[in-house]
LUMDO-91998 format. One record per residue (C-alpha): residue number from 1; x, y, z. Coordinates in nm, 3 decimals. Layout:
REM residues N
<resi NUM X X Y Y Z Z> $
...
This chain:
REM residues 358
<resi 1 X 2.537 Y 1.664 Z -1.031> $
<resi 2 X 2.857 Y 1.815 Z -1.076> $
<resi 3 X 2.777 Y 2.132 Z -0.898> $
<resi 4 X 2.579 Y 1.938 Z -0.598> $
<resi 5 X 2.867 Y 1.760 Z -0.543> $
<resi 6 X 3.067 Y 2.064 Z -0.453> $
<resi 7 X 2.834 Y 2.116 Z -0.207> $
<resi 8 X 2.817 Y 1.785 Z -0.077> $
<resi 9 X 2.526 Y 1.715 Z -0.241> $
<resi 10 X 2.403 Y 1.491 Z -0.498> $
<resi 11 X 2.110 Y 1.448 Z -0.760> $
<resi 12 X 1.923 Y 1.133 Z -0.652> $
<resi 13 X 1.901 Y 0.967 Z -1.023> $
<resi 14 X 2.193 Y 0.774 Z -1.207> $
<resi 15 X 2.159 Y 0.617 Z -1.536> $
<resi 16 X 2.328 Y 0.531 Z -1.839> $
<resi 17 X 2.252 Y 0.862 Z -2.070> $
<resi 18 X 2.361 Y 1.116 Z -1.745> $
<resi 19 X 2.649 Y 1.272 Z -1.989> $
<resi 20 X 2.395 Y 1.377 Z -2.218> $
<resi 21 X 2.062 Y 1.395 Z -2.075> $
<resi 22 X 1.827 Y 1.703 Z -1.877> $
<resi 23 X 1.711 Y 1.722 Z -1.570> $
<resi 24 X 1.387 Y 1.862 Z -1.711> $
<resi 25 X 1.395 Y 1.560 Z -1.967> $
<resi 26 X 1.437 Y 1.287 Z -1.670> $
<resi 27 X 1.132 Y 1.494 Z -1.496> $
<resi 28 X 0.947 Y 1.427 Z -1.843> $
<resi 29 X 1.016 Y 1.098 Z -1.838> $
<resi 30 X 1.007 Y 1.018 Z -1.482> $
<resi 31 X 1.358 Y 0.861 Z -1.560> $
<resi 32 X 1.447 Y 0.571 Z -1.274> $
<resi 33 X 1.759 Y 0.471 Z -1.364> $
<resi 34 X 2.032 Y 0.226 Z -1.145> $
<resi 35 X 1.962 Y 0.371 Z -0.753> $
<resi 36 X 1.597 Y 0.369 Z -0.778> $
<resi 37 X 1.562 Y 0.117 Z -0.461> $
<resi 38 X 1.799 Y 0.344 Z -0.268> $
<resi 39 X 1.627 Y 0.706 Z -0.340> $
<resi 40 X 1.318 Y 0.639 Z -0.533> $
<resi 41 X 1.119 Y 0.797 Z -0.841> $
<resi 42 X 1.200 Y 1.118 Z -0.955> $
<resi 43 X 0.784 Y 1.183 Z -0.871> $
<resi 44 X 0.886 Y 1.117 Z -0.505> $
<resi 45 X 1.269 Y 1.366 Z -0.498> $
<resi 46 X 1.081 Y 1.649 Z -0.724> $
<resi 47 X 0.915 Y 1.914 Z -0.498> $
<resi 48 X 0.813 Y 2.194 Z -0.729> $
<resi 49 X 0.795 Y 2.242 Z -1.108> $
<resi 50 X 0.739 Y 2.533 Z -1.353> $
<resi 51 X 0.622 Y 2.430 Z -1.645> $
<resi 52 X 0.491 Y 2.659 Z -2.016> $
<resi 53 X 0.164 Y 2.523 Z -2.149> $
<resi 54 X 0.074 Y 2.491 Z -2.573> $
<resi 55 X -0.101 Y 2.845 Z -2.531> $
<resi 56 X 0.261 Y 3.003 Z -2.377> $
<resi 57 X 0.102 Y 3.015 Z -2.008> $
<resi 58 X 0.349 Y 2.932 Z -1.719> $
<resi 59 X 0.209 Y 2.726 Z -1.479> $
<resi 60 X 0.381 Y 2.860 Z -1.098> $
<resi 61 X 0.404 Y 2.520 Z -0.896> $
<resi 62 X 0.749 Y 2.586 Z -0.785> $
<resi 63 X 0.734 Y 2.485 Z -0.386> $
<resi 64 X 1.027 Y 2.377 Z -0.235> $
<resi 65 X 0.821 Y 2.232 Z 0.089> $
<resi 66 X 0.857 Y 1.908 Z 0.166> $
<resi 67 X 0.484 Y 1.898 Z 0.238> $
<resi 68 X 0.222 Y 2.087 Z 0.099> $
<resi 69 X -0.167 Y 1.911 Z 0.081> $
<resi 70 X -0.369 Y 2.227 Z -0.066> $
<resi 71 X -0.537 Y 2.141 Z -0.370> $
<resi 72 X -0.394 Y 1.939 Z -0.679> $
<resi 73 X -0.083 Y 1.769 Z -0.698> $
<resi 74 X -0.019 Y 1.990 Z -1.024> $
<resi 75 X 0.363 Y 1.893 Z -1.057> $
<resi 76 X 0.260 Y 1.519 Z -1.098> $
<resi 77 X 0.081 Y 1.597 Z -1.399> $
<resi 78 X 0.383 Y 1.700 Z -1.590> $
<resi 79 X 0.598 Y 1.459 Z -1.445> $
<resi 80 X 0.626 Y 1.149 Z -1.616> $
<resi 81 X 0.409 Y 1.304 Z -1.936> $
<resi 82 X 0.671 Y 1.315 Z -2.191> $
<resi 83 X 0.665 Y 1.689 Z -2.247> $
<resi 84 X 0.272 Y 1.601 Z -2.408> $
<resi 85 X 0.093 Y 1.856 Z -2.147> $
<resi 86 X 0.360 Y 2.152 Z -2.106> $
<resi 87 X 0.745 Y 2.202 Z -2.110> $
<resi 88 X 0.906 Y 2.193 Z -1.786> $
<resi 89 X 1.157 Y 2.501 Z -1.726> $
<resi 90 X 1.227 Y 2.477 Z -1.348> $
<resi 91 X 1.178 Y 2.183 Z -1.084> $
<resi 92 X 1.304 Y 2.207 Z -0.750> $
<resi 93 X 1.439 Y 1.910 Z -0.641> $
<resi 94 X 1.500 Y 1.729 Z -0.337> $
<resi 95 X 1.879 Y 1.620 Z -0.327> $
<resi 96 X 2.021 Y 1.366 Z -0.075> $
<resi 97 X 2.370 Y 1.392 Z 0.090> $
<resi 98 X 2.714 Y 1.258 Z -0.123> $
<resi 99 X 2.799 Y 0.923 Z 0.047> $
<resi 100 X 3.164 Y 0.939 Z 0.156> $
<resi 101 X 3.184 Y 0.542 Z 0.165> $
<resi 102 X 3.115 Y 0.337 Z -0.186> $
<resi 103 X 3.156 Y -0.035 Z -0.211> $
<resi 104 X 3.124 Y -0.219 Z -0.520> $
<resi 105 X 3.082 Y -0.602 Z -0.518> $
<resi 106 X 3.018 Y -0.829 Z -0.809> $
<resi 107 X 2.898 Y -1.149 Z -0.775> $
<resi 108 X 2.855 Y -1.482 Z -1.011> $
<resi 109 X 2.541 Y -1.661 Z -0.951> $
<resi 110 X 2.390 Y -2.044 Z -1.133> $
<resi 111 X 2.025 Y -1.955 Z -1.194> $
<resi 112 X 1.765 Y -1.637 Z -1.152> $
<resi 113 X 1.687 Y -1.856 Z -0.823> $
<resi 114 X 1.983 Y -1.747 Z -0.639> $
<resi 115 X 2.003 Y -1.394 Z -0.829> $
<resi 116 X 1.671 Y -1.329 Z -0.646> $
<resi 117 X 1.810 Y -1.495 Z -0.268> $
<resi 118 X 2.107 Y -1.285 Z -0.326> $
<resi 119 X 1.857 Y -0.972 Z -0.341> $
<resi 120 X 1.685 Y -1.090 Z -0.042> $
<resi 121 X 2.022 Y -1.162 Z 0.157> $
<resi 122 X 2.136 Y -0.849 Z 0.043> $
<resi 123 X 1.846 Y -0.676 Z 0.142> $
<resi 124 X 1.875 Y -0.771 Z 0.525> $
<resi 125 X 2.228 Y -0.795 Z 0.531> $
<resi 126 X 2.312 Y -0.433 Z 0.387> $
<resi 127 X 1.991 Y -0.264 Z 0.489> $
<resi 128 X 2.025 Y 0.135 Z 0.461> $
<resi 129 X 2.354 Y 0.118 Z 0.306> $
<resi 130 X 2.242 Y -0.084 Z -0.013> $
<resi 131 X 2.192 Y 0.135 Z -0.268> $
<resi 132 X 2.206 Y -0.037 Z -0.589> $
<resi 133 X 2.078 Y -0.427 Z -0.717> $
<resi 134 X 2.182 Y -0.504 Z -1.060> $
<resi 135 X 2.147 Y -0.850 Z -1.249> $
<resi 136 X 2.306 Y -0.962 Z -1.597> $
<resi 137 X 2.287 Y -1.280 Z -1.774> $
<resi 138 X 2.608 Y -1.439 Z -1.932> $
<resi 139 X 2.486 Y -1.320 Z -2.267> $
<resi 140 X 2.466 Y -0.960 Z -2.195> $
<resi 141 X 2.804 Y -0.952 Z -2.020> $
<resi 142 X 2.942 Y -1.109 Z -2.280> $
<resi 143 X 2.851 Y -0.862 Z -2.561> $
<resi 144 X 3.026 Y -0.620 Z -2.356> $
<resi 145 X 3.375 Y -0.797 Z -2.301> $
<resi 146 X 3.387 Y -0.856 Z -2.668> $
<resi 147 X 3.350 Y -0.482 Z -2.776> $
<resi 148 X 3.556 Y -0.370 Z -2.473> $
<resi 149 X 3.819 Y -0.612 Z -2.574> $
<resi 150 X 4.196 Y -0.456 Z -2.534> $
<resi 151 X 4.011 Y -0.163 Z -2.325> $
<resi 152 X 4.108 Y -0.366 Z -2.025> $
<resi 153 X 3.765 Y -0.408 Z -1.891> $
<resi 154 X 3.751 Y -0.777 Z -1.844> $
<resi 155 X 3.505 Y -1.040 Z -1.622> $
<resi 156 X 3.621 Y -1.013 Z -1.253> $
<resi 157 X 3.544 Y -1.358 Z -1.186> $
<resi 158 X 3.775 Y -1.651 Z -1.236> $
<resi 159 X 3.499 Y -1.902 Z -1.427> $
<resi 160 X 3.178 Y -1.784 Z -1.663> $
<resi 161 X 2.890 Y -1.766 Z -1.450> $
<resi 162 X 2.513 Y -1.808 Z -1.583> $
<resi 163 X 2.384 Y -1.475 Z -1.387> $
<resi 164 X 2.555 Y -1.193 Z -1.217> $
<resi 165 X 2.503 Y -0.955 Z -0.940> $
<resi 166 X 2.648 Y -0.618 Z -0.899> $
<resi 167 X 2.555 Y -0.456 Z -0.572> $
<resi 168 X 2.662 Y -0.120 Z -0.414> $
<resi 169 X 2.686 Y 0.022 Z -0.095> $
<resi 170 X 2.684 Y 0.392 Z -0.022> $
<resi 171 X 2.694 Y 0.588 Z 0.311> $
<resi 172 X 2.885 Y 0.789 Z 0.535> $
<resi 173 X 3.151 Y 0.532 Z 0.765> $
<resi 174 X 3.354 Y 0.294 Z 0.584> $
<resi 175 X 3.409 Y 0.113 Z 0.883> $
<resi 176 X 3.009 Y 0.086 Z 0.968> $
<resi 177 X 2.971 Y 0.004 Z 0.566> $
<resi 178 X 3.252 Y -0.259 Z 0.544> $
<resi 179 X 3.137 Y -0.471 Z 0.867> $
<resi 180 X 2.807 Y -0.464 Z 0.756> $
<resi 181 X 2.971 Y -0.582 Z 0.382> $
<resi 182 X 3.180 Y -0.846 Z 0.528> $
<resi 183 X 2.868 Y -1.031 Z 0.737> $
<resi 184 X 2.686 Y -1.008 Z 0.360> $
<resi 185 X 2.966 Y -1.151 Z 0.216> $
<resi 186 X 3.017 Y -1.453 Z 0.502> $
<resi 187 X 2.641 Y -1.507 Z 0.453> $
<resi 188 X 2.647 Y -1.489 Z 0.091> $
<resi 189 X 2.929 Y -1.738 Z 0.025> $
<resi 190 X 2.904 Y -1.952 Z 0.275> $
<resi 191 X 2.509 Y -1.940 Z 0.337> $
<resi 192 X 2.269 Y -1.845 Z 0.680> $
<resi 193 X 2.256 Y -2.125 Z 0.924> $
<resi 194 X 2.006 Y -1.980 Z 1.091> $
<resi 195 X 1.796 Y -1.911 Z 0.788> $
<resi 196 X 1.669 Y -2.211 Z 0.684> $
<resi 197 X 1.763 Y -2.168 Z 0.334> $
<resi 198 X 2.089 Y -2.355 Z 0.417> $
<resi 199 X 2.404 Y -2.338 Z 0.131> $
<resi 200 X 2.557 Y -2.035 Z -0.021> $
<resi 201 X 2.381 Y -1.802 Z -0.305> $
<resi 202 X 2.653 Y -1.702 Z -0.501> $
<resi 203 X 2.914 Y -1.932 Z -0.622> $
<resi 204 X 3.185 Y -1.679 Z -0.673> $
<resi 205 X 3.227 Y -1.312 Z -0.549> $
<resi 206 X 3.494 Y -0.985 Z -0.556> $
<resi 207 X 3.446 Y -0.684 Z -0.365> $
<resi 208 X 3.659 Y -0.344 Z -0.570> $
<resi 209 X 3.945 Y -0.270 Z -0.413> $
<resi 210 X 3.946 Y 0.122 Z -0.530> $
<resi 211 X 3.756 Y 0.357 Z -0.760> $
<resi 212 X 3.890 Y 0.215 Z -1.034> $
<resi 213 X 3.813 Y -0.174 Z -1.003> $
<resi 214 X 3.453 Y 0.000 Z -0.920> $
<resi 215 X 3.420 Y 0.180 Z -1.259> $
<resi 216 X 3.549 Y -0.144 Z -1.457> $
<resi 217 X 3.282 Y -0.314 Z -1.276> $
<resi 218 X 3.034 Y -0.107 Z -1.344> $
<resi 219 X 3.109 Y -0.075 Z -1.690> $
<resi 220 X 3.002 Y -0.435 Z -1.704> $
<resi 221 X 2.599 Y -0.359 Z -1.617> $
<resi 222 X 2.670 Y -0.030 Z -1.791> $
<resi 223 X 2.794 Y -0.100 Z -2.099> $
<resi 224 X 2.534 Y -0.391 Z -2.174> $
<resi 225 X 2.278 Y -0.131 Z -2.415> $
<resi 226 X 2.587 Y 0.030 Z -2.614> $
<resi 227 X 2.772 Y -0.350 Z -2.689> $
<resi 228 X 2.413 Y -0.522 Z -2.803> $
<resi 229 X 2.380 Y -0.176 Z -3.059> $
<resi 230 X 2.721 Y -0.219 Z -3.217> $
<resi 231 X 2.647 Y -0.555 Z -3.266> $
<resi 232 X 2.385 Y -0.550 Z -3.483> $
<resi 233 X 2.038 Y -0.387 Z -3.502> $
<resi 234 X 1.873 Y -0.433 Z -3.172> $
<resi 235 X 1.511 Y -0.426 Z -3.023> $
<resi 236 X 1.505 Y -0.287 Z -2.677> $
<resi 237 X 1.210 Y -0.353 Z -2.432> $
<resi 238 X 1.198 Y -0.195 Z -2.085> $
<resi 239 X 0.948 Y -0.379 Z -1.869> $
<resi 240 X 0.827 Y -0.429 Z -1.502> $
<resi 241 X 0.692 Y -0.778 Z -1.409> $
<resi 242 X 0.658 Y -0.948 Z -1.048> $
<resi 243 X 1.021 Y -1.050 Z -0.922> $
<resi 244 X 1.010 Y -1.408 Z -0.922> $
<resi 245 X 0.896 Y -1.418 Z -1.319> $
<resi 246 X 1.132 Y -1.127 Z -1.436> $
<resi 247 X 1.338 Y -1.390 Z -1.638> $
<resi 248 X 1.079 Y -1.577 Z -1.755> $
<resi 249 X 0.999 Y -1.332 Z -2.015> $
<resi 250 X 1.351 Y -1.379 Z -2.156> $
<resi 251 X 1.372 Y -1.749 Z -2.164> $
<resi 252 X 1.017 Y -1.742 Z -2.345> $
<resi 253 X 1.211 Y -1.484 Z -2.557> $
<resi 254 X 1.469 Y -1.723 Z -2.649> $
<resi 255 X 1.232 Y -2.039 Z -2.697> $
<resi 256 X 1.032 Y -1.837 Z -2.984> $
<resi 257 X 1.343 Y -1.751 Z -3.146> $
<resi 258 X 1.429 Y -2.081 Z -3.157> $
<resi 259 X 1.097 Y -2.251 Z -3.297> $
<resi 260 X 1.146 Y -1.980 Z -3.592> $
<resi 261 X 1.456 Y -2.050 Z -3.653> $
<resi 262 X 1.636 Y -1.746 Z -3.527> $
<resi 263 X 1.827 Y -1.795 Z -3.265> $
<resi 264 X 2.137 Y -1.826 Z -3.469> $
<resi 265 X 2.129 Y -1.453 Z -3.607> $
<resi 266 X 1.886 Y -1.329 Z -3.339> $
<resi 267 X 2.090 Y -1.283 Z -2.966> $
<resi 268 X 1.811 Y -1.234 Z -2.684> $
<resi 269 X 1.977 Y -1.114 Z -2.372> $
<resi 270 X 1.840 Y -0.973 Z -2.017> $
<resi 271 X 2.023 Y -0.772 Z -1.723> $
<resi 272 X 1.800 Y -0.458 Z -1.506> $
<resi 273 X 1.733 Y -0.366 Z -1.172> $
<resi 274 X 1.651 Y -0.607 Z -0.924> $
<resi 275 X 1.513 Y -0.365 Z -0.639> $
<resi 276 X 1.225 Y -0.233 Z -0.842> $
<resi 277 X 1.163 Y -0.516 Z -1.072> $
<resi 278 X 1.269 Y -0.354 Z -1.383> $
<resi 279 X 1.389 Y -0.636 Z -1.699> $
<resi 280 X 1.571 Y -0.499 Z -1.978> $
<resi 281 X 1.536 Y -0.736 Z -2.264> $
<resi 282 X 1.715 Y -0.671 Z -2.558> $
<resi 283 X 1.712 Y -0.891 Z -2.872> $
<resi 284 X 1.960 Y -0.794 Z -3.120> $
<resi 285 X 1.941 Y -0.880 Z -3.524> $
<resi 286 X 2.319 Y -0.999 Z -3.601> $
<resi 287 X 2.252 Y -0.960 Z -3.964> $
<resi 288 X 2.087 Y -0.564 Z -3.938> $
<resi 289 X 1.699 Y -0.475 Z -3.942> $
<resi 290 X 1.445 Y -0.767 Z -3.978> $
<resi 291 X 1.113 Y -0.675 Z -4.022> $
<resi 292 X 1.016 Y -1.077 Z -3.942> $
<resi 293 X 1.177 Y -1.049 Z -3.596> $
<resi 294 X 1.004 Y -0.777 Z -3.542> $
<resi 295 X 0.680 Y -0.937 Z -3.567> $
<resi 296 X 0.743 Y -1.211 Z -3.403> $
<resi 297 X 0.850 Y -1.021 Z -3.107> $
<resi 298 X 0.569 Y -0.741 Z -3.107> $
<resi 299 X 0.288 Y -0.736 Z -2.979> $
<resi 300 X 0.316 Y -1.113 Z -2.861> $
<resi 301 X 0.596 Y -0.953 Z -2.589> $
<resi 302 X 0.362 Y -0.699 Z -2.451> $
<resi 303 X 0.096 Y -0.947 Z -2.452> $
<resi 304 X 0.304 Y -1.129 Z -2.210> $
<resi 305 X 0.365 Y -0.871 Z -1.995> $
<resi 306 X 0.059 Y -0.772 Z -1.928> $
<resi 307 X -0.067 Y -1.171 Z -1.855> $
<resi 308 X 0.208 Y -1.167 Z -1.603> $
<resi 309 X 0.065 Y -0.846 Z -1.460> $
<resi 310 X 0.353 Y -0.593 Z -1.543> $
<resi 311 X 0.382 Y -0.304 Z -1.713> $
<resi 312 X 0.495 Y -0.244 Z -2.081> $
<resi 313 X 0.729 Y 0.041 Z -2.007> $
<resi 314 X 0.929 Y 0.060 Z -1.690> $
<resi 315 X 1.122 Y 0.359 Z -1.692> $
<resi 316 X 1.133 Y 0.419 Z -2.070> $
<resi 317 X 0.780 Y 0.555 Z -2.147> $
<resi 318 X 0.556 Y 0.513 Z -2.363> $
<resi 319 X 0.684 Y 0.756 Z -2.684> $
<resi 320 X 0.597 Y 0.696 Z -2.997> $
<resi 321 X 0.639 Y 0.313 Z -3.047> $
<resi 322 X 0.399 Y 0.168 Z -2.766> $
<resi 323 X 0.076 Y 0.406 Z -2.760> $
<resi 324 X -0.166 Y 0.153 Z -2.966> $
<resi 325 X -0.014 Y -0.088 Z -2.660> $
<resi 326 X -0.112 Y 0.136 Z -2.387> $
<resi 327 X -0.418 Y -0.014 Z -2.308> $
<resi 328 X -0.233 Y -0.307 Z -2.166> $
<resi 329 X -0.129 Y -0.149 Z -1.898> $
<resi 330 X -0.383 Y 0.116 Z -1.858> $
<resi 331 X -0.725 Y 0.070 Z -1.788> $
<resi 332 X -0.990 Y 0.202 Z -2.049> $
<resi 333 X -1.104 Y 0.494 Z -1.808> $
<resi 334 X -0.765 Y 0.584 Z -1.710> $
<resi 335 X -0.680 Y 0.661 Z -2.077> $
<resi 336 X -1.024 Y 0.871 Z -2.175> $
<resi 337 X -0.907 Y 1.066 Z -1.877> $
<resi 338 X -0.564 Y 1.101 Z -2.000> $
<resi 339 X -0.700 Y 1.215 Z -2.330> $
<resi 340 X -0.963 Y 1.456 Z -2.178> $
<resi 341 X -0.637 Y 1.646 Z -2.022> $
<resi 342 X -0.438 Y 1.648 Z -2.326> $
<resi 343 X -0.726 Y 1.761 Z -2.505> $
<resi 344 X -0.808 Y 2.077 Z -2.251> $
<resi 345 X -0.391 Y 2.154 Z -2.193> $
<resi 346 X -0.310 Y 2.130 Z -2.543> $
<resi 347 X -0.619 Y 2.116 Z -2.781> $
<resi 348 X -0.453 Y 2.146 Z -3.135> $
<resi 349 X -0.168 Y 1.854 Z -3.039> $
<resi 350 X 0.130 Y 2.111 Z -3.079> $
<resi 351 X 0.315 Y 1.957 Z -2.748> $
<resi 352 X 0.561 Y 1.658 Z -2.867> $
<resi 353 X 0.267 Y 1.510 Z -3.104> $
<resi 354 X 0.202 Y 1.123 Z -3.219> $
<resi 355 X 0.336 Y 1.058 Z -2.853> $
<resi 356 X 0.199 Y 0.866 Z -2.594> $
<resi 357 X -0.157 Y 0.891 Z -2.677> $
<resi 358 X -0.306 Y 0.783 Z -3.047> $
């Protein structure tokens, strides 16, 4: 990303591990990461991939045309599979301009209600300028202003809010960007007379004055995964479910910790991305590793998810800790297919093995 932007270029993915991570390891992955409703999957920006099978054969499917409908999709079948078919060495990617003009705005909402009409404001207010829809509950923002304590990263907002929104705008005139900001903004705190809905959706709001303000912002939704793990021993869960129940799954969360007994050593906290419908849930242990709240919360969470309809891994994958759960999400023909390809690319189970499939 550094070098694109030199160019004036930039990768189209942005998530928490881009210090450390590969781009052939987010193509294994299909990482989505925090602008996935402004530039999509990495299966839609990925053109071309080279990729080494378990017998040492490269694999040539290295286009770089934007369309090309002869034969098999064969870069799609390495995409996404957790290096378990081959080992990606080159991809070409498709990579979007920089935007020149970045707003930040960070809003304090009363219930997942409003966090959900300030999505749908934001989505006809800002239009093709919105690039990213985050959401945090007061829990998860708070386990990040108490390890960033003294750092000087601190909650924008005047009061403690039950729900958050962070929303960005990217694209190429500030002046464009900023009107269209400002009419969000009036409509957000003040609410659409014409829409029916009546009242405002957020009850407080600040927009980032400079680069700065943005980053401390950020660092708020950012910061949420790295503040639960210092605290104590977490479980992390990275789910999709339909919009309007994406919370649902952490107040049940909370509930069942409770009728154990729990929810004194046992924090269960939720933030993601609104635009694809992506809940991070994490539930940490105060008191280190417990094997009990590990039960409790596995399978009976996956269970849930796929009652709701959603899927048991997001963006994550499936790895090594969710294959016996794939059928949830998978239908029983979909997997004997999935195993009749691992079994002709790699028929000895030499490529990343004990992952994805059992």
């Amino acid at each position: 990303d550094n070098y694109l932007a030199e160019q004036g270029y930039m990768v189209p993915l942005d998530l928490g591990a881009k210090g450390t991570c590969t781009i052939g390891g987010n193509a294994a992955t299909n990482a989505g990461g925090l602008r996935y409703l402004r530039y999509g999957s990495l299966r839609g920006n990925i053109l071309g991939i080279e990729a080494v099978l378990a017998d040492g054969s490269v694999v040539d499917s290295l286009s770089a045309l934007r369309k090309d409908n002869t034969g098999y999709g064969l870069p799609q079948l390495f995409i996404g599979s957790e290096g378990t078919l081959g080992v990606i060495t080159r991809l070409t990617l498709l990579v979007p301009p920089r935007p020149t003009s970045v707003n930040v705005a960070f809003f304090g909402c009363k219930d997942f209600e409003h966090v959900q009409r300030t999505f749908a404001l934001a989505r006809r207010k800002l239009g093709e300028v919105l690039s990213a829809v985050e959401f945090a509950d007061r829990p998860a923002v708070e386990f990040v202003l108490q390890r960033e304590a003294g750092t000087g990263i601190r909650d924008p907002l005047e009061a403690a809010h039950n729900f958050y929104v962070l929303i960005e705008t990217s694209g190429s005139d500030e002046d464009h960007d900023m009107e269209k900001l400002h009419r969000f903004l009036e409509a957000a705190m003040e609410g659409e007379q014409d829409s029916g809905q009546g009242g405002p959706v957020v009850d407080d709001g600040v927009v980032a004055q400079d680069t700065v303000q943005a980053r401390a912002i950020w660092r708020l939704r950012e910061g949420i995964s790295d503040a639960m793990t210092v605290a104590g021993y977490v479980y992390k869960y990275d789910v999709s479910l339909p919009l309007p129940r994406m919370y649902e799954l952490v107040e049940a969360t909370r509930e069942r910790l409770e009728a154990q007994g729990l929810s004194a050593t046992a924090k269960a906290a939720g933030y993601g991305h609104l635009g694809d419908a992506n809940l991070h849930l994490n539930v940490t242990s105060l008191t280190g590793r417990d094997d009990r709240l590990l039960g409790l919360l596995e399978p009976w969470l996956f269970e849930w998810v796929a009652a709701a309809k959603g899927s048991i891994s997001a963006e994550h994958g499936v790895g090594q800790c969710k294959p016996e759960y794939l059928h949830l999400s998978k239908a029983d023909s979909a997997v004997v297919l999935m195993k009749q390809l691992k079994g002709m690319l790699d028929p000895k189970g030499i490529l990343n093995p004990y992952k994805v499939l059992v």
